[in-house]
Every structure is written in structure tokens, then in C-alpha cells.
C-alpha positions in Angstrom: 30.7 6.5 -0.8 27.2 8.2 -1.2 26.5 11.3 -2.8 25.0 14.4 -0.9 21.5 14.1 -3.0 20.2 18.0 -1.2 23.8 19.2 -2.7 23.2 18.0 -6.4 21.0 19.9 -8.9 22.3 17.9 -12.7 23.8 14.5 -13.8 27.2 15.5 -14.3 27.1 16.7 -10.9 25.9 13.4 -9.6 28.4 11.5 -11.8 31.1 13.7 -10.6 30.3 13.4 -7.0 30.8 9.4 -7.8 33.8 9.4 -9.5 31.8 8.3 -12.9 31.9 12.1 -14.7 33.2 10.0 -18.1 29.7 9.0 -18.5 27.7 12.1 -18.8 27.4 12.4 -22.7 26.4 8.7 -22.2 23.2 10.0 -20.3 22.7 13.1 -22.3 22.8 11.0 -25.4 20.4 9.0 -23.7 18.2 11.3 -23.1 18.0 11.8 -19.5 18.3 15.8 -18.6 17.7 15.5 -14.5 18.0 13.2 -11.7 14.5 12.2 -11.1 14.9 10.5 -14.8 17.8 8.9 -13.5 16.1 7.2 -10.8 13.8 4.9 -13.0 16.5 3.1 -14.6 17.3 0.0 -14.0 20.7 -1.6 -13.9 20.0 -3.5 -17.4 19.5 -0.1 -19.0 23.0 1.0 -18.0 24.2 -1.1 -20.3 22.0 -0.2 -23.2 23.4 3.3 -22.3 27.0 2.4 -22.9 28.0 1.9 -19.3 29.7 -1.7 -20.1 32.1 -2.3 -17.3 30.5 -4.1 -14.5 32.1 -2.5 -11.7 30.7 1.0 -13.0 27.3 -0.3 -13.1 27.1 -1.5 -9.8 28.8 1.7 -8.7 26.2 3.7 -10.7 23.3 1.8 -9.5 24.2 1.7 -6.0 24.0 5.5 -6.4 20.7 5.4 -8.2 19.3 3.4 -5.1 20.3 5.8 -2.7 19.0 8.5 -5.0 15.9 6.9 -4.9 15.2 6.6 -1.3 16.2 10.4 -1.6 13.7 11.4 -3.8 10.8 9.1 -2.2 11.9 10.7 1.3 11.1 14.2 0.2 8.1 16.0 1.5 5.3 16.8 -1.3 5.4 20.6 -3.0 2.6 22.6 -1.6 
């Protein structure tokens, strides 16, 4: 499953889209206010955040992959 990254403006949109919504205070505590902060973490620091189940983290940062090549795909504002 991939979320539709043109679709998605905020994390608990992302996380929702994912079937991972229980984690958004885990990213607002965090720190992390929009997807494009998402995108540099790495799959140790969802564990720092409080993401502790292994199959959510891979889930999570599958997701944050495929974000990723989203964001790196996009053209460059004018």
C-alpha cells in the first residue's frame, strides 16, 4: 500500500493514509510539523520517537521511502 503523496498536505494525514494515525503525537512531540521533515529520518530514529514495534517501523519507513522519491521527483518552484 502507498500513500497518494500529491493528495497529502500534514502528518496525520500521511499516517492516516497508512493505517499508522496512533503515532501522530509521537511525531508532533518530536518535533516534526510537515512531510518534508519526515523524509530525513531514518529508520533508527523511529524508534527514538516511540515507534517500538518492528512491523510499524518498517511500515513507516517503507512510506518515508516512497515519500522521498516523491519529494526528489518534484519540479523546482519558480
Amino acid at each position: 500500500m502507498s500513500a497518494d503523496f500529491t493528495e497529502l498536505r500534514t502528518i496525520q494525514e500521511w499516517l492516516i493514509s497508512i493505517h499508522m494515525g496512533q503515532y501522530t503525537a509521537n511525531f508532533k512531540t518530536a518535533g516534526y510539523n510537515d512531510l518534508t521533515q519526515v523524509t530525513h529520518l531514518k529508520d533508527g530514529e523511529l524508534k527514538d520517537i516511540g515507534v517500538t514495534l518492528i512491523g510499524h517501523r518498517n511500515k513507516i519507513y517503507k512510506s518515508i521511502k516512497s515519500m522521498r522519491k516523491h519529494f526528489d521527483n518534484l519540479p523546482e518552484p519558480v
